[in-house]
N, C-alpha and C positions, 0 to 999 in steps of 0.2 A: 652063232646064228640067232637072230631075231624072228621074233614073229609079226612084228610090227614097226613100220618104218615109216609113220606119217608125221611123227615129230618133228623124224630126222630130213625128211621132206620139207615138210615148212620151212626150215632154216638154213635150207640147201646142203647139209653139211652128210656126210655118211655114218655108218652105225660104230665107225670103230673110231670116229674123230675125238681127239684128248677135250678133256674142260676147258684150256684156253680155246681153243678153236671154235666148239660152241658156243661160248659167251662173247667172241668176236661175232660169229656168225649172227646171233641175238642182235645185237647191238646195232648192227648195218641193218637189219632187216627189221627191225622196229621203229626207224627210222623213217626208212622208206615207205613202210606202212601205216605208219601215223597218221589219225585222222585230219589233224592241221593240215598237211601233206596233202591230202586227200578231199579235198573238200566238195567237193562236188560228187566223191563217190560214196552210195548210203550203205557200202559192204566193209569201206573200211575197219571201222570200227570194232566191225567182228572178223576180220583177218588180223587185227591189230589183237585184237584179244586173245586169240588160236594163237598167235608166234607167241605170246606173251606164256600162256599156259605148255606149251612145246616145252620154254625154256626153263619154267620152274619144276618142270619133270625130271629133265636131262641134265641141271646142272645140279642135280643132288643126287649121289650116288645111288644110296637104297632105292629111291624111286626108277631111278633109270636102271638096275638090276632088274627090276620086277616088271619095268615094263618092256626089255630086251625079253623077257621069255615067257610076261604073260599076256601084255598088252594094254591097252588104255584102262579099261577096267578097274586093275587093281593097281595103278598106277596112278591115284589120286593124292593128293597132298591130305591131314590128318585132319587139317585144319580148313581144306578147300582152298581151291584155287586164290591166291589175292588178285586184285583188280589188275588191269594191266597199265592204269595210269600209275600205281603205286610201284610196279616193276620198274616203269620207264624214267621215275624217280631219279633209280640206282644210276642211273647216266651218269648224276652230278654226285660221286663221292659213297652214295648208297646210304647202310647202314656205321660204316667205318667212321660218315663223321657226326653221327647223333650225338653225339655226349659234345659236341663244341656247336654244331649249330641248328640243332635239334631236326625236324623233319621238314621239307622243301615242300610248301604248299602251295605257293603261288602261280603255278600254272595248271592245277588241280580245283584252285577254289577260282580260280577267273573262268574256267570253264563250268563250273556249277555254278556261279553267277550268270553267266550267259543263257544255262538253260532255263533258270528261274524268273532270269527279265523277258525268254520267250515265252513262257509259263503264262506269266502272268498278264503279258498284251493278250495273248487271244483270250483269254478267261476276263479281260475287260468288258463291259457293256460298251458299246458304241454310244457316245453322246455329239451333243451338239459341238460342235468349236467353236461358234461365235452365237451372239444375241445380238440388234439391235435395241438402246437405248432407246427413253422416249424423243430425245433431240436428235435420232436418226445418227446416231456413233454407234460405231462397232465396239462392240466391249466384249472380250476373253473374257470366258468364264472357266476354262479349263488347264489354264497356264499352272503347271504343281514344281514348285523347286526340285532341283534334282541336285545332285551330289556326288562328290567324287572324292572318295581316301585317297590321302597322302601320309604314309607310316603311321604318326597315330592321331595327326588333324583330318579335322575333316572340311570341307571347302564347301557351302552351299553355294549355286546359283538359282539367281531367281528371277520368273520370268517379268515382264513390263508390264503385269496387274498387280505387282508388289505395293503400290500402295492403298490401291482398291482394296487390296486380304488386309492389309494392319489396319484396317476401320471397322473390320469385321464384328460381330457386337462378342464380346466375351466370352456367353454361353454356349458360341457357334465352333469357337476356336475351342474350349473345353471338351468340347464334343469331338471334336478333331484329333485332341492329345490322348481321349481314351478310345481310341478308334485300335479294332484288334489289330496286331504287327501284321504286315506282308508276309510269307515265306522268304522274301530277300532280305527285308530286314533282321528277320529273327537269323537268318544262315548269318549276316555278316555280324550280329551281335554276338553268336557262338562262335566266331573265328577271333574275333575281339578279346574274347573272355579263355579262346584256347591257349592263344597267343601269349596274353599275362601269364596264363598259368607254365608253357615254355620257358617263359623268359624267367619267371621262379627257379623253376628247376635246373634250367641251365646256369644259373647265376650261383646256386651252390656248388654243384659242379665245378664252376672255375674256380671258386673260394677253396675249396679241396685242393685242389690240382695244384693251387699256391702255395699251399699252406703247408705244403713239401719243401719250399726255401723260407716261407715266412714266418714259421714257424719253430727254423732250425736255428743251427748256431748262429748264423749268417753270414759265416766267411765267405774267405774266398775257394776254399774247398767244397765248402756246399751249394756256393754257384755251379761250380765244375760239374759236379755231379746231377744238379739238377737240369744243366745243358745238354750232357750224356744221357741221359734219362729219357729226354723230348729228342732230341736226334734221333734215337732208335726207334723211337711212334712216328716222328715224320716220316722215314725210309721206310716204313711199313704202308702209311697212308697215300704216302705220293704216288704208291703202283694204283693204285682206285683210279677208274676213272675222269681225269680232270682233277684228278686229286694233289696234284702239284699246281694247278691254278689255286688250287681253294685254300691249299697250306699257305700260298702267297696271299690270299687276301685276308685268312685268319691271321696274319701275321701283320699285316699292314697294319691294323685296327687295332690288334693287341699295341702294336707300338704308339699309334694317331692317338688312344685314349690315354697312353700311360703318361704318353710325355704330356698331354692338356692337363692330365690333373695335378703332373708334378711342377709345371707350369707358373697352374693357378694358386702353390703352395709358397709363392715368393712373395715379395712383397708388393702390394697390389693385384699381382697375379695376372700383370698385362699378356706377359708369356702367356698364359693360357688362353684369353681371349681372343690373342693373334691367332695360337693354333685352332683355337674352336672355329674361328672363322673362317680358316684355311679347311676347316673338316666340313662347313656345311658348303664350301664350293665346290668340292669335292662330289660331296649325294646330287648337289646340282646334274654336274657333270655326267656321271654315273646316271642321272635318270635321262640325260640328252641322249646317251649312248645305248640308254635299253630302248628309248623309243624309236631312234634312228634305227638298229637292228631288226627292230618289227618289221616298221618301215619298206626297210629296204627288200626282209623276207616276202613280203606282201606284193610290192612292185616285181620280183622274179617269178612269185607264182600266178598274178595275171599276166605276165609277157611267156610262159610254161604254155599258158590256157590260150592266150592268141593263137601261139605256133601252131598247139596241139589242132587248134577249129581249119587252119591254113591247112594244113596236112589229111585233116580229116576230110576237107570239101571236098565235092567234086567242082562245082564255081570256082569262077577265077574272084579274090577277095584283096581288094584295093586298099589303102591306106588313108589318112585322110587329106592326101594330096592328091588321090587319085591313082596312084601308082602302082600297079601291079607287083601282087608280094609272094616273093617266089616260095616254092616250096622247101620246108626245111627238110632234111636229111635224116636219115633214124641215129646217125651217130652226133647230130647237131641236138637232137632230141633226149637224146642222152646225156650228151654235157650239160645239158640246160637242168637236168632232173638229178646230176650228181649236186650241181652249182647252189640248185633251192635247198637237198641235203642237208648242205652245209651251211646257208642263210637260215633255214630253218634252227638247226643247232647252235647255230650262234646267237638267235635272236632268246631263243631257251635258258642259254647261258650265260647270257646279258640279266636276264629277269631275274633267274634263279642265283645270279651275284648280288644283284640289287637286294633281294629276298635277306642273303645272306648276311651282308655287312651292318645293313638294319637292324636285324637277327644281336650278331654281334656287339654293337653298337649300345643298344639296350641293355643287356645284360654288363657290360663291362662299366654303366655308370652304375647298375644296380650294386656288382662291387665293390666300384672303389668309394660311391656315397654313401656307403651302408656303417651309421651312425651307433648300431649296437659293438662294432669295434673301437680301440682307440685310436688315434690321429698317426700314430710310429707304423700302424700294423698298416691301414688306409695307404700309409707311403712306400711300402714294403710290396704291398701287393700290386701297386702302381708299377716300381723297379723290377718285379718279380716279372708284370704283362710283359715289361719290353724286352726283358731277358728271352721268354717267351716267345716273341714275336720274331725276334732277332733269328731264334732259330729254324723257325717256320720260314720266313722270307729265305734263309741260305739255305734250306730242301731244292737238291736237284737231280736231276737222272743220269744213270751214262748213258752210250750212246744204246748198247744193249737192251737196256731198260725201259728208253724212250719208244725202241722200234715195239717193244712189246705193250706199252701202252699208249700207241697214235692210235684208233683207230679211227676215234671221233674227235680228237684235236685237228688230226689234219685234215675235216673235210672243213671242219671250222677255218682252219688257217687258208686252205685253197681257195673256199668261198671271200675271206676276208682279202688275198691276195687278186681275185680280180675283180673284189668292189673297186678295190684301191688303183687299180690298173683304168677302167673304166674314169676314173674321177678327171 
């Protein structure tokens, strides 16, 4: 008997349900309550936060003992609740795969970008936009470059009084460069500087992790066993959430980088060129496919918002031909809101792979360019990645396995099966 059951409320789930069944129940329902999800509603946020704090109660046992028989109360984490974007993290792999590709910040820091460029327009003074020259020309005086990162370049654009500002007298542009940072600049300078310090850490991490075959005798025995070794972490990692996507694209990477550098170790090192070239069409791609996923999440959630206003009217509301637009259906309403779901999660998971192979990417030239070893060790640990890789890409589930961890693959695959049906 409990004395409290608003947890197990939130999450629809009952007081006697096992841990896999609340962290399914978690999972679909953090989902659905996602502010992204929600955008027009201003409760989300804190319904998304309540399921979030539900779940860090209930999937740890001492806490969920004490709050079956004492209740919310003393049923607090030691450390206090964590954020509930940092729960919703765990979607993609969790904590399981910190140590290969440190912690998933990209849907986390674009949303605290977005609040800090709202921030900082209303906190703008209002000025002029245009002045009249003396020859009766309109001249911009307020046109300011703006900027957008790409991994680790950054791209300015600038607007068409660009040559107006480079005549500017010296001491005005001086004035300019000791001008205090923004709040958004200093936030993206500390992501910048978090980032290296990541890519540090994880970069001795893999030198470790190698250094178990590159370090040994280097037969063909101590292959074997170093293959046996990561097989047993893979079969552990693949049950994670997405976590057979991720083994496959840690594996990808580990192989794209081993085989460039071993490559560029030939003569002239055209091999490697080819393949480096073949890797930057690749991020091409991969960013076609995180944008196109937004994209496409963004067009299901205003055609969601049409129906929803169709259904809600009492007026009859036409199309822009004219045509009277019938009323959807509450189970039509419903397909539409599994359907964003899963464009939702997929456009998440687009990002957060982007995030990832980057992530990877970086760190894997940190160790195979990393000049305080000698050149045998440098090609060892190269052979070592793709031995590595090799085993990550062959990670696969049975079919038991797989039913135990779809919950959020298949709304992604359902979603993805009728973009592709629709095309």
């Amino acid at each position: 008997m409990v004395v409290d059951t608003a947890y197990y409320d939130l999450l629809g789930v009952s007081p006697d349900s096992k841990p896999i069944e609340i962290k399914k129940a978690y999972r679909k329902k953090s989902i659905q309550e996602h502010p992204d999800k929600n955008p027009n509603d201003p409760t989300a946020t804190e319904r998304f936060q309540a399921i979030s704090q539900a779940y860090q109660v209930l999937s740890n046992p001492d806490l969920r003992a004490k709050y079956d028989k004492y209740g919310k109360e003393e049923a607090v984490p030691q450390d206090g609740f964590e954020d509930a974007a940092e729960q919703f993290s765990m979607i993609f792999g969790g904590d399981a795969f910190s140590s290969y590709i440190g912690e998933l910040t990209l849907l986390k820091n674009l949303q605290k970008t977005e609040e800090l460029n709202a921030e900082e327009g209303s906190d703008k003074p209002e000025e002029k936009e245009s002045s009249k020259s003396e020859d009766g020309d309109v001249k911009n005086e307020n046109v300011q470059p703006s900027s957008v990162s790409f991994e680790n370049e950054k791209i300015k654009v600038l607007g068409s009084s660009e040559d107006q500002q480079s005549t500017k007298a010296d001491g005005e542009t001086n004035k300019t460069k000791e001008k205090k940072k923004s709040k958004l600049e200093a936030f993206e300078e500390e992501q910048r500087k978090e980032k290296e310090k990541t890519i540090d850490e994880l970069s001795k991490i893999l030198a470790d992790r190698l250094s178990i075959l590159t370090e040994s005798a280097y037969d063909s025995a101590c292959k074997e066993s170093f293959c046996k070794k990561f097989e047993e972490e893979a079969n552990m990692l693949k049950m994670e959430s997405f976590g057979l996507d991720i083994l496959h694209t840690i594996g990808e990477v580990y192989c794209e980088k081993g085989q460039i550098f071993l490559k560029s170790q030939q003569i002239w090192g055209f091999g490697g060129v080819f393949h480096s070239l073949k890797a930057k069409g690749g991020v091409v791609m991969d960013t076609l496919k995180t944008v196109s996923a937004a994209l496409d999440a963004q067009n299901t959630m205003q055609e969601l918002e049409k129906l929803k206003a169709v259904a809600e009217s009492e007026d009859v509301i036409t199309d822009e031909k004219g045509n009277e637009l019938a009323k959807p259906t509450v189970e039509e309403l419903a397909q539409l809101e599994q359907l964003l779901m899963g464009k939702v999660l997929s456009a998440a998971w687009h990002g957060s792979k982007f995030e990832i192979m980057s992530t990877l990417r970086s760190v894997c030239d940190k160790v195979l360019e990393d000049k305080e070893v000698d050149k045998i060790t440098r090609i060892r640990r190269a052979e070592a990645l793709i031995i590595l890789g090799r085993v990550f890409k062959k990670a696969f589930r049975t079919k038991v396995e797989q039913e135990e961890a779809q919950v959020f693959e298949e709304l992604v695959a359902e979603a993805t099966k009728k973009k592709n049906k629709h095309k």
